[in-house]
N, C-alpha and C positions, 0 to 999 in steps of 0.2 A: 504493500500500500504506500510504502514512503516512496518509493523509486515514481510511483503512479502520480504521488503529487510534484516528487522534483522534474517530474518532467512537464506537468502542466505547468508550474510556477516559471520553466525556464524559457518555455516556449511563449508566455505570454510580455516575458520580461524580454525576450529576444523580438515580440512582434510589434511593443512599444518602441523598440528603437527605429527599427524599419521603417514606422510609420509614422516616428517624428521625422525620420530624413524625406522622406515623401510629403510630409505637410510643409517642410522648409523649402522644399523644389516649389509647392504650390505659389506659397505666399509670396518667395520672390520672383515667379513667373508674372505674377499678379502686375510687379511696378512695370513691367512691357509692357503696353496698348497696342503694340502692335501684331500681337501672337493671339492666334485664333485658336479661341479653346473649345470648339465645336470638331477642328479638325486631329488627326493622330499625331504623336502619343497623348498630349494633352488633353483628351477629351476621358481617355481611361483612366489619366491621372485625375481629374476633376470628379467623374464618378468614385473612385476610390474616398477620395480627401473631404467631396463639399458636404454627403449626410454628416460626418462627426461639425464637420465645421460651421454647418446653420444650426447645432446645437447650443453653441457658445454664442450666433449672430446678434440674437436677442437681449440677452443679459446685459453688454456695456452698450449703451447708447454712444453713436461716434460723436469722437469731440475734433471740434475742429474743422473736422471733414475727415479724420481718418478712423478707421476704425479696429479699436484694440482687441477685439473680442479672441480673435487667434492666440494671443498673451492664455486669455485664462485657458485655451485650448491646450495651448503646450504645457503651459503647467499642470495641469489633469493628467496627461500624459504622461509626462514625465515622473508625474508621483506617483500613478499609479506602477508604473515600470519598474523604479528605486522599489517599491515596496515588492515587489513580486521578486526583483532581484536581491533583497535581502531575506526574502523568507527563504532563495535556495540555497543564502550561500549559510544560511542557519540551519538548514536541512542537512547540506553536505559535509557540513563539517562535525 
């Protein structure tokens, strides 16, 4: 049973980082205007990235004109990740 959770715990702490590097592509895709996010690769990267990311759209109102809401995105992320990567390395040691 322990082997069955280090490997969900590793897997999910290895799919957080994946998928911060994949939300980092997004967002600085984002500052081009000139890149068409309808056409390939971009189009499967946006289906991948935009459900997590209208999760967090709502929450900060943009100030200024820009909008922070990606911030609390990554850091959900990334916490949840840290934490899945310290329950294995408490598991395996």
């Amino acid at each position: 049973m322990e082997w069955f959770l280090l490997t969900i715990c590793s897997t999910i702490a290895g799919f957080s980082k994946i998928f911060t590097a994949l939300l980092t592509v997004r967002i600085y895709l984002t500052w081009f205007p000139n890149i068409n996010f309808y056409l390939q690769p971009f189009a499967t990267l946006g289906k991948m990235t935009d459900p997590y990311l209208r999760i967090f759209r709502g929450l900060i109102p943009p100030i200024l004109g820009f909008d922070f809401s990606p911030l609390l995105a990554f850091l959900f992320i990334t916490i949840a990740g840290d934490f899945f990567s310290s329950i294995t390395s408490g598991i395996g040691s």
